[in-house]
C-alpha positions in Angstrom: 0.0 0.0 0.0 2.6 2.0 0.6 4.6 1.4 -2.4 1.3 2.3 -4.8 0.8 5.7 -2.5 4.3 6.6 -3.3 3.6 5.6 -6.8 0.6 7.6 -7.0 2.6 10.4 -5.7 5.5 10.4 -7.9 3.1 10.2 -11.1 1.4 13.4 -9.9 4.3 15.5 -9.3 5.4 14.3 -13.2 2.0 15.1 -14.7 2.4 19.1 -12.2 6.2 19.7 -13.3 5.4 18.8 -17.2 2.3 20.8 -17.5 3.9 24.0 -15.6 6.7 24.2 -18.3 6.5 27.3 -20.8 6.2 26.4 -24.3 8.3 27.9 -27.1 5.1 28.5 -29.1 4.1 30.8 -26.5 7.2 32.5 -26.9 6.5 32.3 -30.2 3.8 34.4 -30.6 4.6 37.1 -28.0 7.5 37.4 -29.8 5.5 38.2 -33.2 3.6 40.4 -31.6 6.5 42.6 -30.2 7.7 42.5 -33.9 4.6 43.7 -35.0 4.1 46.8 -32.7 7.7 48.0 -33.3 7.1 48.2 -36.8 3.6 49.5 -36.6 5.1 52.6 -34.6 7.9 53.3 -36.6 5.1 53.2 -39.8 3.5 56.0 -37.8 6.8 57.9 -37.0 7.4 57.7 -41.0 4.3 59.4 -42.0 4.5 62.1 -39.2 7.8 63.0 -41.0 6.5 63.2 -44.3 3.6 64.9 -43.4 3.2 68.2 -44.8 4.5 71.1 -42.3 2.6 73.9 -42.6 4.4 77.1 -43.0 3.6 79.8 -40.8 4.7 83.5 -41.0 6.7 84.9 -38.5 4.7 87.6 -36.3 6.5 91.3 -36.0 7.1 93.0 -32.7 5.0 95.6 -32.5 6.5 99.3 -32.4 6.5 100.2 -28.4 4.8 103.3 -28.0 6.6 105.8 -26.0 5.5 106.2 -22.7 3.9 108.9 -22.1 3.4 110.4 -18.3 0.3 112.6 -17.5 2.0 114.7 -14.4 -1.2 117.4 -15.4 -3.1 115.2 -13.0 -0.9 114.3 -10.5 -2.5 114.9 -6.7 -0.9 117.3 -4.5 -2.2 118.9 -1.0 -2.5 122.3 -0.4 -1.8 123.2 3.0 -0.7 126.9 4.6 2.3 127.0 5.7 5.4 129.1 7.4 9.0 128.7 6.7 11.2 127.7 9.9 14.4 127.1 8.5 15.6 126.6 4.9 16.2 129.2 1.5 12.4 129.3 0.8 9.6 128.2 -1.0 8.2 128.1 -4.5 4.7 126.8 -5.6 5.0 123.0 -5.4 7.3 121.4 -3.5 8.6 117.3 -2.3 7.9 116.5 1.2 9.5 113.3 2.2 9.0 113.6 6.3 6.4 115.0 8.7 7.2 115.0 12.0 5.3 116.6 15.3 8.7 117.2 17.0 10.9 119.9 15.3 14.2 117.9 16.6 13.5 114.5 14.0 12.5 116.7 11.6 16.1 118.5 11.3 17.5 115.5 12.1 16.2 114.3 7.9 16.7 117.9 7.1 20.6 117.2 8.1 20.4 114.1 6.1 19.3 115.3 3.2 22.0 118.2 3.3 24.9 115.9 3.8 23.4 114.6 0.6 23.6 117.6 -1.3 19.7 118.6 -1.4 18.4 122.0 -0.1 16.2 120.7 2.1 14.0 122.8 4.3 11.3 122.6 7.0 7.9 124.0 6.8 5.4 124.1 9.9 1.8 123.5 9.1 0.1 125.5 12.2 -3.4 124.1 11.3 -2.2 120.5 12.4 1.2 121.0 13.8 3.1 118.9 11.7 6.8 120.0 10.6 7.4 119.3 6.9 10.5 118.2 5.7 11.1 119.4 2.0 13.5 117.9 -0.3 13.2 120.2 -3.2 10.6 123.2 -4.3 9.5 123.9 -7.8 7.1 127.0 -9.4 5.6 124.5 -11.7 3.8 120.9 -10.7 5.5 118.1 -13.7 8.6 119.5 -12.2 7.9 119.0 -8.7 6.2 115.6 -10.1 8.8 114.0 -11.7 11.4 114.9 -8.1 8.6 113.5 -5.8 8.6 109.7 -8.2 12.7 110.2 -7.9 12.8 110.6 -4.2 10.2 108.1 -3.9 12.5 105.2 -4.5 14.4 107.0 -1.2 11.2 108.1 0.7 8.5 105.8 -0.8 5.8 108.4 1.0 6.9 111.4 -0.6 4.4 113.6 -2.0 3.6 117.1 -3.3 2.9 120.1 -1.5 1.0 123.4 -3.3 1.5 126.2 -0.4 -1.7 128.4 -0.3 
């Protein structure tokens, strides 16, 4: 009994192993197919090369247009106000500090004359606010164009029209 278990045994692992093996028909075909993809894609890369390539015109930069800056508009405030130290003062000038305490305020006057600017301070009575002026001008595009150069300095600059 034992010997026809055994038997039995043996003939089973035989009949697993040979069934489990890969055949080379298998092989075979994936092989073909493989072949056939390959050359199916290259077919494809082929016609996109020959295709036609359309031919497109170049576009042109268009001309810039000069910038043009409108300082007729640019805001100002007019406030009335006495001179307390500096050369004095013409129409529209660049404020780049207020201050309530004279003191800071000629400590940025000082500043801006070691920097070569005639700077001056202004006292507005109405709100008691010392000015700090960088430069004066009679006309406004003047006094425009200094305020947006100081502003790269004094980012709060702005214009002042004395009453």
């Amino acid at each position: 009994m034992k010997k026809s278990l055994i038997l039995s045994a043996g003939l089973c692992a035989v009949l697993t192993l040979a069934s489990c093996g890969s055949k080379e028909s298998a092989y075979r075909k994936a092989y073909d197919k493989a072949q056939a993809a390959e050359a199916e894609a290259n077919l494809a890369s082929n016609n996109v090369q020959n295709a036609e390539t359309p031919v497109v015109t170049p576009l042109t930069p268009a001309t810039p247009q000069p910038t043009v800056d409108n300082y007729d508009n640019v805001t100002y405030r007019q406030e009335s106000v006495t001179l307390v130290n500096g050369s004095g003062l013409k129409n529209f000038s660049v404020v780049v500090g207020s201050f309530s305490v004279q003191a800071n305020a000629q400590g940025l006057q000082n500043t801006l004359k070691a920097a070569g600017y005639d700077a001056q301070i202004v006292k507005n009575n109405e709100r008691g606010m010392f000015r700090v002026i960088a430069a004066t001008f009679n006309d406004k595009v003047d006094a425009a164009r200094s305020r947006d150069a100081f502003r790269s300095k004094y980012p709060d600059a702005w214009l002042l029209y004395n009453k």
